[in-house]
C-alpha positions as CSV (number, residue, x, y, z in Angstrom):
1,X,11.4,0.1,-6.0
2,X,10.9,-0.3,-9.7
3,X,8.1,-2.6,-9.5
4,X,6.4,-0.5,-7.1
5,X,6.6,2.4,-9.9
6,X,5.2,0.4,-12.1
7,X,2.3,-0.2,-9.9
8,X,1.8,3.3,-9.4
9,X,2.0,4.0,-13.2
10,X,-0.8,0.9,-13.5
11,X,-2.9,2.7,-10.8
12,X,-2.6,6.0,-12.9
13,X,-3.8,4.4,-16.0
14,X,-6.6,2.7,-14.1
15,X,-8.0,6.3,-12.5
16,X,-7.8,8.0,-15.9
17,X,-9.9,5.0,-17.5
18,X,-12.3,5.2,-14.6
19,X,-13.0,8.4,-15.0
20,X,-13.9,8.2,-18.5
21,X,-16.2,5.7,-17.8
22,X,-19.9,7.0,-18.9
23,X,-21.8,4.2,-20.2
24,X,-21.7,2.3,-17.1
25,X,-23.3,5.6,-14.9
26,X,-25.7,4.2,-12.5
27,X,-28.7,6.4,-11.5
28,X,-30.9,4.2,-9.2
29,X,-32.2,5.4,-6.0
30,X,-29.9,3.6,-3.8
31,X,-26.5,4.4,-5.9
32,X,-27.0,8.0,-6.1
33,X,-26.2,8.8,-2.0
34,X,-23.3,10.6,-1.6
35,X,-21.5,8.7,1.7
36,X,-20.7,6.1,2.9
37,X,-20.1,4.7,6.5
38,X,-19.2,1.1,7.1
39,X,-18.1,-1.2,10.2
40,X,-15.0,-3.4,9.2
41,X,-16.3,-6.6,11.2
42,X,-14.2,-9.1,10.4
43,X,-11.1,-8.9,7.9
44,X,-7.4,-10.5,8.8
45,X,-6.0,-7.7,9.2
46,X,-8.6,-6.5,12.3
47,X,-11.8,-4.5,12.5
48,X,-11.8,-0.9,11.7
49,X,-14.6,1.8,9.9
50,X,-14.2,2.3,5.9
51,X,-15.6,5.5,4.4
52,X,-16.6,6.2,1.4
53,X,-17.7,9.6,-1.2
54,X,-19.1,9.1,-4.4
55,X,-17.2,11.4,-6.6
56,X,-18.5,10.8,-10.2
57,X,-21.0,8.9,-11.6
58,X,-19.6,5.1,-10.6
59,X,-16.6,6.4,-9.0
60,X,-15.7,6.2,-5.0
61,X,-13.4,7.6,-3.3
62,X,-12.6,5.0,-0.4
63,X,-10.5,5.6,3.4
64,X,-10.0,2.4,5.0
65,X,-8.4,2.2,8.7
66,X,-8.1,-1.0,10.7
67,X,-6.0,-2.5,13.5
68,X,-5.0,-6.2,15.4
69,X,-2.6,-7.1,17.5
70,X,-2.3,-9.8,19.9
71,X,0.7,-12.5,21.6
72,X,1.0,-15.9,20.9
73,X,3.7,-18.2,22.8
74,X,5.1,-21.4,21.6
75,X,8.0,-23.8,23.6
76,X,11.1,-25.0,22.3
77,X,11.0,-28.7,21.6
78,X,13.2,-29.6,24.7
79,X,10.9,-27.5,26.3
80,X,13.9,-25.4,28.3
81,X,13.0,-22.3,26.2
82,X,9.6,-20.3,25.5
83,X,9.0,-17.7,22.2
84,X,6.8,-14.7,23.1
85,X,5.3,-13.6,19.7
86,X,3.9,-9.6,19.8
87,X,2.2,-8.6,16.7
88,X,0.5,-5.5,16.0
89,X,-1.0,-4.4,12.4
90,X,-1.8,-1.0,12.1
91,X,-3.3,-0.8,8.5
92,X,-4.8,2.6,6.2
93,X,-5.6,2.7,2.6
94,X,-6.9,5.6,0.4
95,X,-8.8,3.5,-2.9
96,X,-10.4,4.8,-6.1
97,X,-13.7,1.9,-6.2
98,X,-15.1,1.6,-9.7
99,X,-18.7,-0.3,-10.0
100,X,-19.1,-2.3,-12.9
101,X,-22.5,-2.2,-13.6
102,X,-22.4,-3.1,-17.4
103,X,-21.5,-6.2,-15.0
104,X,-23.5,-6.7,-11.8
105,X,-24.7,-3.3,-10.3
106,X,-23.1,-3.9,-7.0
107,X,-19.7,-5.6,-8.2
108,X,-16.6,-3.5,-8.1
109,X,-13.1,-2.6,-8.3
110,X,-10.4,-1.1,-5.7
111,X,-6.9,0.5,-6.1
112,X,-4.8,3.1,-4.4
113,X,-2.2,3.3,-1.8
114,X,-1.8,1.9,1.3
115,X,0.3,3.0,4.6
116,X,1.5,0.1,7.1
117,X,2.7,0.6,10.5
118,X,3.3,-3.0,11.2
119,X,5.6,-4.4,14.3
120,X,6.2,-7.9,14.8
121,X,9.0,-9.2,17.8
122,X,9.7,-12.3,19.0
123,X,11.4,-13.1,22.3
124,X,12.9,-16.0,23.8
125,X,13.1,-16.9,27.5
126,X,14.5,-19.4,29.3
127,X,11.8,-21.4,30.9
128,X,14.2,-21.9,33.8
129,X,14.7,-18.7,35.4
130,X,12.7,-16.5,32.7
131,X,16.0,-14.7,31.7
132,X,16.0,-13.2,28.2
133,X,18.0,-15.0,25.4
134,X,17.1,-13.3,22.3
135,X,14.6,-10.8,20.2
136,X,14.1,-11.4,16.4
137,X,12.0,-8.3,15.1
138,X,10.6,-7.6,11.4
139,X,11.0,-4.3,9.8
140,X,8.2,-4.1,7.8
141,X,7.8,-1.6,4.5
142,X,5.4,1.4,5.7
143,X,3.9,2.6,2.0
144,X,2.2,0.2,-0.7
145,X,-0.3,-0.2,-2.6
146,X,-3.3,-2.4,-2.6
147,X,-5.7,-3.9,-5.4
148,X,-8.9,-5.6,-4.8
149,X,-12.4,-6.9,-5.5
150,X,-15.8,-7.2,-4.2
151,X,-19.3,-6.4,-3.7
152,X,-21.1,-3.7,-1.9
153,X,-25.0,-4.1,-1.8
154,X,-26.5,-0.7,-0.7
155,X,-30.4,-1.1,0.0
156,X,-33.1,1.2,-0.1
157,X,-33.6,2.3,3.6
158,X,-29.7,3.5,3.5
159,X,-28.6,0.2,5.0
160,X,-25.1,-1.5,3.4
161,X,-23.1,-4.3,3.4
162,X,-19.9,-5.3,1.8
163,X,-17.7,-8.7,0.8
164,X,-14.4,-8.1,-0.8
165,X,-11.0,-9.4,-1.5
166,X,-7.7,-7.1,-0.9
167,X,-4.1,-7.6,-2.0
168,X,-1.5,-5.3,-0.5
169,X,2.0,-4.9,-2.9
170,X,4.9,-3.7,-0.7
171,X,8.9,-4.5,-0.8
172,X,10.1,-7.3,1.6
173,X,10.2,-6.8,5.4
174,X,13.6,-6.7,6.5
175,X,14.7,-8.7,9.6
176,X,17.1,-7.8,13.0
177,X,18.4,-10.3,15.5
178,X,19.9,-8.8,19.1
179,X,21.0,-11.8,20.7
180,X,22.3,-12.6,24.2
181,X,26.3,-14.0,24.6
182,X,24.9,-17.6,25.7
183,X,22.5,-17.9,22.6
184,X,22.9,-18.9,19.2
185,X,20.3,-18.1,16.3
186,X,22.2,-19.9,12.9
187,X,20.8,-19.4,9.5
188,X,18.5,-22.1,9.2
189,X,16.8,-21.3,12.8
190,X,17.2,-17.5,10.8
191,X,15.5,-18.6,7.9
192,X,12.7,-20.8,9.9
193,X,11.8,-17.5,11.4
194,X,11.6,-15.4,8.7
195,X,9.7,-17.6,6.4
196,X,7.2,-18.4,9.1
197,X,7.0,-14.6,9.1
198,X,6.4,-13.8,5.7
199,X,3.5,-17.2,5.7
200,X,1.5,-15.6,8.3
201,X,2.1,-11.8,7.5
202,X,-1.2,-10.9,6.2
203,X,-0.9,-9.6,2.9
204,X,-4.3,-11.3,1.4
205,X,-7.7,-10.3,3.4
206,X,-11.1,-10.7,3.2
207,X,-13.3,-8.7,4.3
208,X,-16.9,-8.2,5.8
209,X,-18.3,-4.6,6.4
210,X,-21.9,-3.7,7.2
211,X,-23.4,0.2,7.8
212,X,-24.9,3.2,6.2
213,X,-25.5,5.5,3.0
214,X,-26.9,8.7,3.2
């Protein structure tokens, strides 16, 4: 938990020098509406609808929601086994953006929180007779926080449209095996899992938005 309190403390330190930020006030036609609506079309972590308030000069206040889910199946080598994979990312972030238009009018910064309810379960079945022999869930962390990047090019009849990079900052997912009296999971097959896991868990996403200001 200490690292995520230092993140917190960075995030503080980042709002207070936003706000103080007057040189960099942007008063063109298309900056000054007050909302934003946008369509999350494509981001790893599932579509979803980001809105936005300006709430001073350069500075945004940002809700992000966003969901995927889906099932993936793979067979054991000796094929006498199958892994069901169930995955579904349930994903909302409250962000302070800061444009930096001393930089590029339309480039900015993100931070702020972010709240997961994640669930990923794996379970095996016999090929054979379709019998259960195992279910290896992940406990993911539910609270974060998130840091990120981008543009957001807002045009003069109110349309907008948006490219940027997100990291999300949690603890480590935890991990449960339940496993049947005929079935083995050892460490390494333990460790296989939970590494592949953590590779495709998707913590780094890019995202494409396009909607409205008014």
């Amino acid at each position: 938990m200490r690292h995520i309190f230092k993140i917190f403390s960075t995030i503080i330190i980042l709002i207070s020098f936003s706000f103080n930020i007057f040189a960099n006030e942007d008063n063109s036609v298309t900056r000054n509406k007050t909302f934003q609506i946008q369509a999350i079309v494509y981001s790893s972590l599932g579509t979803g609808l980001s809105l936005s308030y300006r709430f001073k000069k350069n500075i945004w206040l940002n809700f992000d929601t966003q969901s995927l889910s889906g099932t993936m199946s793979i067979d054991s080598n000796d094929g006498s086994t199958r892994e069901d994979a169930d995955f579904e990312f349930q994903t909302k972030y409250i962000n302070v953006r800061n444009y930096l238009t001393s930089i590029f009018s339309d480039l900015f910064i993100q931070y702020g929180i972010v709240s997961t309810n994640w669930d990923t379960k794996s379970i095996v079945k016999s090929n054979e007779n379709n019998q259960k022999k195992a279910v290896y869930k992940t406990n993911y962390p539910t609270k974060g926080v998130n840091f990120g990047v981008g543009m957001n090019w807002i045009f003069y009849n109110g349309l907008s449209s948006g490219l940027y990079l997100v990291r999300i900052i949690s603890e480590e997912p935890s991990f449960t095996y339940e496993l049947e009296e005929d079935w083995e999971c050892s460490s390494s097959c333990r460790s296989n899992y939970e590494s592949t896991v953590k590779k495709y868990t998707p913590n780094n996403s890019f995202y494409l938005t396009f909607g409205y200001n008014f």
